[in-house]
N, C-alpha and C positions, 0 to 999 in steps of 0.2 A: 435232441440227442438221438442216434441212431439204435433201434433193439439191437442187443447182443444177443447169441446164442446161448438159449436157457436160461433167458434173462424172466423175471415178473415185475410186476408194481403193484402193490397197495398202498393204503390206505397211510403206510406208515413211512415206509423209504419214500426218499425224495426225487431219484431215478433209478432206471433199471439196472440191475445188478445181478450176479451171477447167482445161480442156487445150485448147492452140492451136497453133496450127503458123506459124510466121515465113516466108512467102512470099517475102519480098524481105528477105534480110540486110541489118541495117544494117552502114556500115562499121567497120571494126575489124577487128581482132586476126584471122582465122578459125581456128576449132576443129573439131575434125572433129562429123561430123551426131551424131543422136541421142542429143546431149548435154542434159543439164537446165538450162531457164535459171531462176535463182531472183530471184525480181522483180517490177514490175509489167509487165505487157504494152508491147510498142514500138507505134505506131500503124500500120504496115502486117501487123499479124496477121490471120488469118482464123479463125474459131472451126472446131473439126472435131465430128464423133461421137466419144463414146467408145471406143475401139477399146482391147483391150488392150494396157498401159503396160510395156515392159520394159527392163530397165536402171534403171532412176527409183532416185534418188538421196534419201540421207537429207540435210536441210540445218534450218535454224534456224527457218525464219520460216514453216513448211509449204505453201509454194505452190510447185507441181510444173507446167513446160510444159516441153515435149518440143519441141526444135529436126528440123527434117529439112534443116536446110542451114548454117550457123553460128553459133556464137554470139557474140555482141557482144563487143567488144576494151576497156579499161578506159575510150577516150575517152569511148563511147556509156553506160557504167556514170557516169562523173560527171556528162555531160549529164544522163541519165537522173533521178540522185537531186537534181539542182538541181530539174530540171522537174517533181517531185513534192513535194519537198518545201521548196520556195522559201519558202511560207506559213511552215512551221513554222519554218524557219532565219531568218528577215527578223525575223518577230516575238519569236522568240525572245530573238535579238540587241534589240529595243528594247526589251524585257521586261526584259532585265537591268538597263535603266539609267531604264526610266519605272518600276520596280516599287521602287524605291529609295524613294518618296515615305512606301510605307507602315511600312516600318522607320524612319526619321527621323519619324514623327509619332507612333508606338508608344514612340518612346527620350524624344521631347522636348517632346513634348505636354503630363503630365501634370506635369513638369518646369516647363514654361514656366505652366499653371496655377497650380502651385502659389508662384508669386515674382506674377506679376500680378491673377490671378482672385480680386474682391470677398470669396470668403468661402470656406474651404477645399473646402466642399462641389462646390465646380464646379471643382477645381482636373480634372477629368477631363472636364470638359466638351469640351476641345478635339478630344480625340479620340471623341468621340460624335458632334460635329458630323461630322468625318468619315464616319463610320459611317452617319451621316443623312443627309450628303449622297451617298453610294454609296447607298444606297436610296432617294432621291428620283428618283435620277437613272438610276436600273436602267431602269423603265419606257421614259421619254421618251430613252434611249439604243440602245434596240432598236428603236424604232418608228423613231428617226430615221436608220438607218442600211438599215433597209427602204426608205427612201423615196431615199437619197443613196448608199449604199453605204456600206460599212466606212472606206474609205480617206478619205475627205470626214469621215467620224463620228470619226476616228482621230485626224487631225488637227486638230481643231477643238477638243478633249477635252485635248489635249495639250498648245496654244497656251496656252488658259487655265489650265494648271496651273503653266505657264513665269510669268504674269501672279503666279497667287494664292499663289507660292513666295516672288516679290518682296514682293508683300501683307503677306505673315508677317514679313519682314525687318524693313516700313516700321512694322509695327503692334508690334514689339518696342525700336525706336528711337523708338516717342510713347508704349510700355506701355500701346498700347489692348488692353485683353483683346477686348472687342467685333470690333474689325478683326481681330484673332487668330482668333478664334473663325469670322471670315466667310471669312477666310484656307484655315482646317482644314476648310471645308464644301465650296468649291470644289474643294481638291484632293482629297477625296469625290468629285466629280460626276466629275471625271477618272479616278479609279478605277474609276468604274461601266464604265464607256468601256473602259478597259483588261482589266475583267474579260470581255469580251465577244473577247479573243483567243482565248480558249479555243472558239468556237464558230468563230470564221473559219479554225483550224487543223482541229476535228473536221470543217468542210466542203468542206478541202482533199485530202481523204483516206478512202478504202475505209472501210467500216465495221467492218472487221478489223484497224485500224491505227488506231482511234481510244484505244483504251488508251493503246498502247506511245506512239504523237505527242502525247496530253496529257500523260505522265508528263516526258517528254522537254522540252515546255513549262515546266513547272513547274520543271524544271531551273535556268530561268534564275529562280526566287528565291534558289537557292545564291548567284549574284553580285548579287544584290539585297541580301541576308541578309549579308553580307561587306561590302561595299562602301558598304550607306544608314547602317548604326550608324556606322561609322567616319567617313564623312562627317560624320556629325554631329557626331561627339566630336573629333576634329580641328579643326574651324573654328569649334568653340563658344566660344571663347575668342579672337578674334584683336584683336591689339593696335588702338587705337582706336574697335572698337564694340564694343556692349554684348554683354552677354553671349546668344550662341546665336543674332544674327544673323547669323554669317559662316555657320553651319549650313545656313538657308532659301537662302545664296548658293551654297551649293556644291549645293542640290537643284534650285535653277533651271538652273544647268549639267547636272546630271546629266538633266533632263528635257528640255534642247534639245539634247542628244546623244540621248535616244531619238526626238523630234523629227526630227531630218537622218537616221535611219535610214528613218522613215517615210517622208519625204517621195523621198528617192531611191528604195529599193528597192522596197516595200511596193507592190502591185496588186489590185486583187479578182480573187477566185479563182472560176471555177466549182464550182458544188456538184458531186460525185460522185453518177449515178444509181447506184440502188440498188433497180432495177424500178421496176414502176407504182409511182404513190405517191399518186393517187387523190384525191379531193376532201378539202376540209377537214370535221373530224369536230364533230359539238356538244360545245361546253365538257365539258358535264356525263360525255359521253363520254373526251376525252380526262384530263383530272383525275380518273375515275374508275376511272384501271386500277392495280392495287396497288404496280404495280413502278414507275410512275413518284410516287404518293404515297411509297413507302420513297427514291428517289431525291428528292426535293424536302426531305423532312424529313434523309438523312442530312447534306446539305448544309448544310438549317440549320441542324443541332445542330452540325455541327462549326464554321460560323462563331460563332454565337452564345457558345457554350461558350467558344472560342477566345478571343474579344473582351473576354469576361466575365473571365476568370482575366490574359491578355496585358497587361489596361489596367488592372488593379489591382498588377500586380507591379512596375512602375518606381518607382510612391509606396510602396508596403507597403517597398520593399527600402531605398530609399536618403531617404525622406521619416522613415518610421514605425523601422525598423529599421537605420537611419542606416549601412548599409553601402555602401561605396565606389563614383562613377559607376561605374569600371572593371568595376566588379566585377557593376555591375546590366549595364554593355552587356554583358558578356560571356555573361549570363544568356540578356539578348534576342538576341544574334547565335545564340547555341545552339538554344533555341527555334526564330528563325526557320531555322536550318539543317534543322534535326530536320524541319521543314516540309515541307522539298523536297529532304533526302538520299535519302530512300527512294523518291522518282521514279529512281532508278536499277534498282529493281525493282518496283516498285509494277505498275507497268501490265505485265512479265512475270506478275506471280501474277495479275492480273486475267485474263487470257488463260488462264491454266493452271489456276487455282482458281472461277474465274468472281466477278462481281462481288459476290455476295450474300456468301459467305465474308468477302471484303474488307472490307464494311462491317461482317460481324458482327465480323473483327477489331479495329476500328476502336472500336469500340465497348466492348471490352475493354480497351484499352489507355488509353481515357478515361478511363475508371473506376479506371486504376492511377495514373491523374494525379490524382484527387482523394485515395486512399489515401496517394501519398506528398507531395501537398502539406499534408492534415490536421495541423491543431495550430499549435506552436510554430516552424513554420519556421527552418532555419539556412540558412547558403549555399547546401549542398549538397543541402538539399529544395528550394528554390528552384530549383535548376539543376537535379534529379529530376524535377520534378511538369512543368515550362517546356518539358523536352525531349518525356517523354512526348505532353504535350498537342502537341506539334508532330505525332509518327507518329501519333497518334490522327485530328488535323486532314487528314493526308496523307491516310490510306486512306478516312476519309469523304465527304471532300470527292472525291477521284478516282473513288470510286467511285459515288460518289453524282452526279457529270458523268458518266460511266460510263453508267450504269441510265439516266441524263435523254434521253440522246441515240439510245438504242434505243428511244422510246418518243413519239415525233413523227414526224410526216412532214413532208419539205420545206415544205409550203405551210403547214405548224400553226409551222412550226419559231419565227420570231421571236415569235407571242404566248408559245407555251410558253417561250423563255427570257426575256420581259421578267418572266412571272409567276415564275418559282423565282426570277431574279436581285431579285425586290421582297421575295420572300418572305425570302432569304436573309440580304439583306443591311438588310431590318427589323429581322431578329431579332435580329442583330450586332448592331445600334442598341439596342434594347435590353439586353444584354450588358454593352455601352458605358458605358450610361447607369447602370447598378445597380451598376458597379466602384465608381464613388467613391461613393455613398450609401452603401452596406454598407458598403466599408471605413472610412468614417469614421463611421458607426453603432455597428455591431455587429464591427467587425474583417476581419481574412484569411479567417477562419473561418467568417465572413458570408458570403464571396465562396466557397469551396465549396461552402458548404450549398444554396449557391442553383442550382448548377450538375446537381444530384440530381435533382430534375423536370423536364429537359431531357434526362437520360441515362436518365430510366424512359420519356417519353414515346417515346425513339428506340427503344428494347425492345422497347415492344408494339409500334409499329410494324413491325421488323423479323420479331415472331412471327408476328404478323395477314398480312403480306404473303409469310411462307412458308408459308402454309399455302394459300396463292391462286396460287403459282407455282410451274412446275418450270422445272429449270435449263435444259430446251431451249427454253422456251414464255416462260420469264421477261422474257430481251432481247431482244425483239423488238416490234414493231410490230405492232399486232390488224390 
């Protein structure tokens, strides 16, 4: 790690870190001087020299400044953590409830193909469309929110998912597959939208608390993961409409409740400097450094992989292998759990282990998802291979945001994420699309075999790119 200006290390911090001295206490509580305050800085600080640190305290989050008058009382501690982490709390909160749409189209997609869709083969098309529309819509979702802002991009993404939730209700009450299908594409292009929280939170915040706030992020698919299968399975049946329209009705409410989250709380954020950050670089240049190539592909292997095995198991379970709804959502609610449990540590070991481990983790643990999904599948492989591939998807995906975002600068920042969000969420599309071929070609076992040259490809990747990086030199910006 590189010294910063005015930076020290003892005995106690784990690296070097800023020291400032608080001029004017804020009010609150006073403590006696030469206490540590741990946190982000107040805005009436002034930066000092280095001077030797003593007393200095051991604490959690390694960032050490030295009070010489008081230290803040808990009012100015909750002021504090709103006004840094508003971004991450606002969106998080609407994350739980717009993030619903992809569990409900994972549980009932393949579901609703297979009772309306012309000829088995597309009975998984609906959930491809989606997939395609999140990657059509990746591009023209990052440009358009350079030019409007997030909050305008947010909400506009979000309206029309309100619209294409109804869409799915109407086109299940005329058994248009078609209007289904146009249904599943749109709440795709919403998603793409949605997937771009992740950048408006890493730009709410220090680049030392970009782990720990996207894990924390991710948090809200636990109430996603909870909340969108049950939705579905509850109103898929309600007395006088067909079947699995009350479903689409209860995912329009759930998305004009993350809706009114938006529209009240939700502001744009200033980005955090983080020094010069200097003109924008040539393509060739910035796509050519290895650690943001292993952060682009750990991404897309893990969506890919994810989408591939995810969208073939609702039909394999309960179409092919005729075991019980309950028993397939409980499948996918585990899954998507396994998704976003391990954000409750994920972004600590990114911090502690650094990113490249992470994804070599990641990578390992896929590969225990094809091991125990191989063969003759019963329940309990199904719920083995569903879970794993969720902590596989976690660490790659995290880490591979992770690796992405130490390897842009501000002015590169929206091309670089419309092209990994194209690339990523293409490759999902294909994933998508090759679940129902194989599985009604060649079987389950199709749909493994195929998932092998996507985890070798991510292999030499991560070889090629350790041999181009070291841990200090890796995440970082050339």
């Amino acid at each position: 790690m590189s010294d910063r200006p005015g930076g020290y290390k003892d005995n106690f911090c784990t690296e070097y870190t800023p020291l400032f001295d608080i001029t004017q206490a804020p009010t609150g509580r006073a403590q006696p001087p030469g206490r540590v305050w741990v946190g982000e800085l107040p805005a009436n600080s002034a930066r000092l020299n280095p001077p030797a640190v003593r007393g200095s305290q051991k604490h959690a989050v390694g960032v050490c400044y030295k009070l010489t008058s008081t230290l803040p009382g808990p009012a100015f501690v909750r002021s504090h953590l709103l006004q840094n982490y508003r971004t991450l709390i606002v969106l998080g909160l609407a994350q739980c409830f717009g993030m619903t749409a992809a569990p409900i189209l994972v549980l009932l997609g393949g579901l609703v193909g297979t009772q309306i869709a012309p000829s088995p083969n597309l009975a998984t098309l609906p959930i491809a469309a989606q997939v395609i529309g999140i990657a059509s819509a990746a591009i023209p979702a990052s440009l358009l929110m350079s030019k409007v802002g997030r909050r305008a991009g947010f909400l506009s993404a979000n309206a029309v998912a309100i619209g294409a939730a109804l869409l799915a209700a109407r086109a299940l009450f005329l058994e248009s597959f078609v209007l289904f299908v146009v249904a599943c594409f749109l709440i795709g292009n919403y998603i793409a939208f949605l997937q771009q929280f992740r950048f408006a939170v890493a730009e709410s915040v220090s680049e030392r608390q970009v782990p720990r706030s996207l894990s924390l992020l991710m948090l809200a698919g636990i109430v996603a993961a909870l909340l969108g299968p049950e939705v579905g399975r509850r109103f898929s049946n309600v007395e006088g409409l067909p079947l699995y329209v009350g479903s689409f009705f209860g995912l329009a409410a759930m998305l004009s409740v993350s809706f009114l989250i938006l529209l009240l709380f939700y502001r744009n954020s200033a980005i955090e400097a983080q020094g010069d950050d200097g003109p924008v670089r040539p393509v060739t240049r910035i796509f050519g450094q290895p650690g943001l190539i292993l952060a682009i592909t750990a991404a897309a292997m893990s969506y890919s992989l994810m989408a591939l095995v995810m969208t073939a198991t609702p039909v394999s379970m309960h179409e092919l292998d005729q075991l019980s709804l309950n028993s397939t959502t409980r499948v996918i609610q585990s899954h998507i759990l396994a998704m976003y449990i391990p954000s409750f540590f994920s972004g600590l070991l990114i911090s502690r282990l650094g990113v490249i481990r992470i994804i070599r983790a990641g990578f390992v643990i896929m590969l225990i998802c094809i091991v125990i999904g191989w063969g003759r599948p019963d329940l309990i492989h199904y719920w083995g291979a569903l879970v794993a591939l969720g902590v596989g998807w976690n660490f790659l995906f995290l880490g591979g945001t992770t690796l992405l975002t130490r390897h842009y600068r501000r002015s590169e920042r929206f091309r670089v994420q419309a092209i990994n969000d194209f690339t990523v969420f293409g490759l999902q599309a294909v994933g998508s699309l090759s679940a129902g071929v194989l599985l009604s070609s060649i079987g389950w076992n199709g749909v493994m075999g195929f998932a092998l040259p996507g985890l070798l490809l991510l292999l030499t990747t991560i070889l090629i790119a350790g041999k181009n990086l070291s841990r200090g030199a890796a995440e970082s910006v050339a």
